[in-house]
MARLUMLUM-570889 format. One line per 10 residues: number of its first residue (from 1); for each residue x, y, z of C-alpha. Coordinates in nm, 3 decimals, padded with zeros to 5 digits. Example, Ala and Ser with C-alpha at 12.3 -4.5 7.8 and 13.67 -1.06 7.14 Angstrom:
<zafis>
1> 01.230,-00.450,00.780  01.367,-00.106,00.714
</zafis>
This chain:
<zafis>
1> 09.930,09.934,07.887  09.583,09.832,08.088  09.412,10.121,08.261  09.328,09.998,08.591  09.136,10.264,08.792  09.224,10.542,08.573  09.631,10.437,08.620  09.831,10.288,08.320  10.002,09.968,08.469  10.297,09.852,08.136
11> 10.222,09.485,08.040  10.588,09.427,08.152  10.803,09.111,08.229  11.151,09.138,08.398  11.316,09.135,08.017  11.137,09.404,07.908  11.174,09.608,08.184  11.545,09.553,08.194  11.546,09.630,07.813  11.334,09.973,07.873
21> 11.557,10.076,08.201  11.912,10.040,07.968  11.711,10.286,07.698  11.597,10.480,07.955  11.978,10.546,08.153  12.139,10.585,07.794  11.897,10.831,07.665  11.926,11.205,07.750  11.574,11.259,07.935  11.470,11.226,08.296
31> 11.211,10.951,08.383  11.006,10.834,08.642  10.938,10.453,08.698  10.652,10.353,08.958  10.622,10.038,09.145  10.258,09.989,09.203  10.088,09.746,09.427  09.746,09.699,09.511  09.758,09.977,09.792  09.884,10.200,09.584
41> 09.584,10.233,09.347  09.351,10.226,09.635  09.500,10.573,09.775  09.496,10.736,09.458  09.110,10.692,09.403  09.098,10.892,09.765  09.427,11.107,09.737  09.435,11.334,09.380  09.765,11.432,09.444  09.870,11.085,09.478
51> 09.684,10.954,09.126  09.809,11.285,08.983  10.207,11.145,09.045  10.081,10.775,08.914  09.965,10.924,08.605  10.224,11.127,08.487  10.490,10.861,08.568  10.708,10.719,08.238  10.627,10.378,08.346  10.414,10.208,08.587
61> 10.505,09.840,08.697  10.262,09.570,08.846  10.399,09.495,09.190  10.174,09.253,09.333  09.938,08.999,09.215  09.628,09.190,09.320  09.730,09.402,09.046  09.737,09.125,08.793  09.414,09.011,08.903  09.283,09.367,08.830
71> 09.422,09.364,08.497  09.273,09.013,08.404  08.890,09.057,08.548  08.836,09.428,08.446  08.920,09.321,08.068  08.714,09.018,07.997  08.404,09.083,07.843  08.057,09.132,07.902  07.715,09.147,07.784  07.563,09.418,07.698
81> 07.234,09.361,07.895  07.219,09.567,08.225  07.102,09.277,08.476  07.287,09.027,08.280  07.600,09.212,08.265  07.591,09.269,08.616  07.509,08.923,08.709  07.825,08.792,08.466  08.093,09.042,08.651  07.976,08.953,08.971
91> 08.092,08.573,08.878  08.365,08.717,08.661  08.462,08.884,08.982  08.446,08.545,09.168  08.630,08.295,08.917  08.930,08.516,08.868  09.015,08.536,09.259  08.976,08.151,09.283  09.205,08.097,09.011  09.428,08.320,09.171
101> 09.546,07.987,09.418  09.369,07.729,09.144  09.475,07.861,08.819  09.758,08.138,08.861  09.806,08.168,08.469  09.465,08.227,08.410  09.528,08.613,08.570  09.911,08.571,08.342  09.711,08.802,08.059  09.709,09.094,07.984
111> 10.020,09.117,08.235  10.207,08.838,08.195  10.422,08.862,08.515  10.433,09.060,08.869  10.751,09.245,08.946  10.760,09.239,09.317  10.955,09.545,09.466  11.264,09.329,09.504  11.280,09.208,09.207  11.197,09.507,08.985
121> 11.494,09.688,09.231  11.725,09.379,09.123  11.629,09.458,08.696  11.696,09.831,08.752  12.043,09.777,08.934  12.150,09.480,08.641  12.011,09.743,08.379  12.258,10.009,08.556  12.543,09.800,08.556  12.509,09.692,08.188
131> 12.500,10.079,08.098  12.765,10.151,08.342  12.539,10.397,08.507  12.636,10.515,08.854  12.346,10.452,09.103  12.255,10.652,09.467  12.060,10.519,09.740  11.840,10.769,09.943  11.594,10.629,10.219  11.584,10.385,10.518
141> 11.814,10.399,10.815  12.195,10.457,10.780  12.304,10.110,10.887  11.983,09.999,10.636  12.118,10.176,10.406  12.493,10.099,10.430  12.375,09.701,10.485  12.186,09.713,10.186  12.487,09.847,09.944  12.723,09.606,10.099
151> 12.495,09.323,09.984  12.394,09.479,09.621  12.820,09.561,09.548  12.875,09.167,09.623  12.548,09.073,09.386  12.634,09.362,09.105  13.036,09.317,09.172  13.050,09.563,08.836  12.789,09.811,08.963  12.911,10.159,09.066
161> 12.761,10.317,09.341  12.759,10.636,09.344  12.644,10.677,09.745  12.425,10.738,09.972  12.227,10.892,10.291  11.945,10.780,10.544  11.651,10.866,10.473  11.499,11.011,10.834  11.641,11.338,10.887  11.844,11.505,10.604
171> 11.835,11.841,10.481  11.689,11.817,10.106  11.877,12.058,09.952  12.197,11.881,10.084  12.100,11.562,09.940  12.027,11.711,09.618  12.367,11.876,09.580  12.531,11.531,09.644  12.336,11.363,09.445  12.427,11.589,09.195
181> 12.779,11.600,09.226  12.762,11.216,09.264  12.677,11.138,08.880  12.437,10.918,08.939  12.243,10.834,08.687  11.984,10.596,08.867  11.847,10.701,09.211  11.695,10.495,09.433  11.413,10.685,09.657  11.309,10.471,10.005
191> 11.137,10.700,10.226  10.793,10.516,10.230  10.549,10.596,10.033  10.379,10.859,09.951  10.680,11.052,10.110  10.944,10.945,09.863  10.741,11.018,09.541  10.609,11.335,09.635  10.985,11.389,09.711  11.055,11.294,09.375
201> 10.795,11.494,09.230  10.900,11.777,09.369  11.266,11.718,09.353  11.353,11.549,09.060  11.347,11.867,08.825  11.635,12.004,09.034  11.897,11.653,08.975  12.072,11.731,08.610  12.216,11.395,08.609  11.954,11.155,08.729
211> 11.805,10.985,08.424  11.563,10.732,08.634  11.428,10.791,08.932  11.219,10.521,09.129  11.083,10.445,09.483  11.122,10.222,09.649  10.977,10.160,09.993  11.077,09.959,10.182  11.315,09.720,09.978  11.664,09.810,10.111
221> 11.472,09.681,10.472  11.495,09.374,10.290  11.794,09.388,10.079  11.952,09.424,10.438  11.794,09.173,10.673  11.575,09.420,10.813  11.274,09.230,10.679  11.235,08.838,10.650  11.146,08.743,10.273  10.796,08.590,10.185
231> 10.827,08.197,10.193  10.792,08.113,09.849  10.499,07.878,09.874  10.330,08.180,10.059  10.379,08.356,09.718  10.314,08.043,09.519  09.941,08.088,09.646  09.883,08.467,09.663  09.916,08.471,10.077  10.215,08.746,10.062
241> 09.975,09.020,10.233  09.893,08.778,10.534  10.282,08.680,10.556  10.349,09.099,10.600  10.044,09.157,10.786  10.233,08.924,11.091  10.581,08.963,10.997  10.612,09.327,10.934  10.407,09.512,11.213  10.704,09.731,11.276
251> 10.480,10.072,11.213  10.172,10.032,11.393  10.072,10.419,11.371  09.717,10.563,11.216  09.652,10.458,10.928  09.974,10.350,10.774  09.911,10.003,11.038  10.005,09.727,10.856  09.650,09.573,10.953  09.533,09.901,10.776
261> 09.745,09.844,10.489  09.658,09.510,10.420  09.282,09.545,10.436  09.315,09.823,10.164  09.517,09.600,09.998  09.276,09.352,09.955  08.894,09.344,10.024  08.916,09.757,10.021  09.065,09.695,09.621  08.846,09.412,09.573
271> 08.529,09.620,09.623  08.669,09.895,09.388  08.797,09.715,09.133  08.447,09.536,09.113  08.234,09.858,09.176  08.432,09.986,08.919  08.324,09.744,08.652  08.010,09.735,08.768  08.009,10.096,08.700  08.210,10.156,08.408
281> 08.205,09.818,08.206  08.510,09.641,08.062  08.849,09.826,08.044  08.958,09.831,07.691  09.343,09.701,07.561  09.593,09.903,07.428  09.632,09.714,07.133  09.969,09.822,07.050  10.150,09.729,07.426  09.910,09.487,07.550
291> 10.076,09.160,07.397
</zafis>
């Protein structure tokens, strides 16, 4: 695990994670698996209910390479001289987002890999179908959601769904009862965020089947066309968050604009993550999960 900002981020790659989700569906307790981006650590430093659900999640997954960038600067080491150590994280601060488009690998360690949303969605539903655990869908529109199960039954062909609902205006208690009577043992939460893990959170308790519960934004938008895909190149050079700041301007409300969004993203995460350094020092490894 690295602590970044007082959240435990799991030095995971997609094998691992696949390997923990099978454990996770065969074993008899409930967990919670969070998909954390950049954003995501911003709002809990300002939102205590929000870093209270990131902290007592099971497992916390580096979506974004923001994140990975994070885990890379705030562990390298410094002096122990005040001025000095300052000066050295300030340029600490400034090679490791170069070498972000320069020298990706260099921000490969202590987290090896990001797990975009997509992806990590794609591990979970391949760890399901290898434990031949049913899986329900709750969140997005109903022709989102129907779209996006069409697509995932032809991809996972041996992958039982268990069902699903739109996620705009059901009646909770409703969708816990199916849920329940659905088996599933996987459920798939995309009501934006922080609606669908405060739903979770306060939810979860009341689902005797569900083994692994996740959210998942707004991922069945793209399983389903809703969404166009980040070019890869775009990706290839860390320009994801300028791709969705023109592409996905759908919600354009307060502060949940994707202009908004972005800037916490990015130079509002930067300036943490640095201040935080500045202030604390060097995050330590957990030596045991760190490799």
């Amino acid at each position: 695990m690295v602590d970044i900002l007082s959240i435990d981020i799991a030095a995971a790659t997609r094998q691992s994670l696949l390997d923990e989700i099978v454990r996770y569906l065969k074993d008899t307790e409930t967990r919670v698996v969070g998909k954390v981006p950049s954003e995501f650590l911003v709002r809990s430093l300002r939102d205590p209910d929000f870093r209270a659900y990131l902290q007592t999640t099971d497992l916390n997954v580096a979506d974004g390479v923001g994140v990975l960038w994070a885990a890379r600067f705030l562990t390298l080491d410094t002096v122990r001289l005040p001025v000095a150590r300052q000066l050295q994280t300030l340029w600490q601060a400034a090679y490791s987002l170069g070498s972000l488009v320069l020298r990706p690998s260099f921000c490969r360690y202590p987290i090896p890999e990001r797990i975009r949303g997509l992806d990590a969605l794609y591990v979970m539903l391949e760890a399901a179908q290898e434990a031949e655990a049913p899986v329900y869908f709750l969140g997005a529109r109903a022709e989102v959601n129907e779209g996006a199960r069409s697509r995932i039954r032809t991809k996972f062909p041996r992958l039982v769904i268990a069902g699903g609902r739109e996620g705009y205006s059901f009646d909770t208690d409703a969708a816990v009862r199916e849920i329940d009577e659905s088996k599933a043992a996987l459920l798939i939460v995309a009501l934006g965020s922080p609606r669908q893990e405060y739903w979770i959170r306060d939810n979860l308790h009341k689902l005797e089947e569900v083994r692994v519960a996740v959210g998942e934004g707004g991922t069945l938008d793209l399983i389903a066309g809703d969404y166009r895909l980040t070019p890869g190149w775009m990706q290839a050079v860390s320009l994801e968050w300028l791709w969705r700041l023109f592409m996905h301007r759908r919600n354009k409300s307060d502060s949940s604009s994707r202009a908004c969004r972005v800037w916490n993203a990015v130079a509002v995460f930067i300036f943490r993550v640095v201040r935080w350094k500045l202030d604390q020092g060097p995050v330590l490894l957990d030596g045991a999960d760190a490799g």
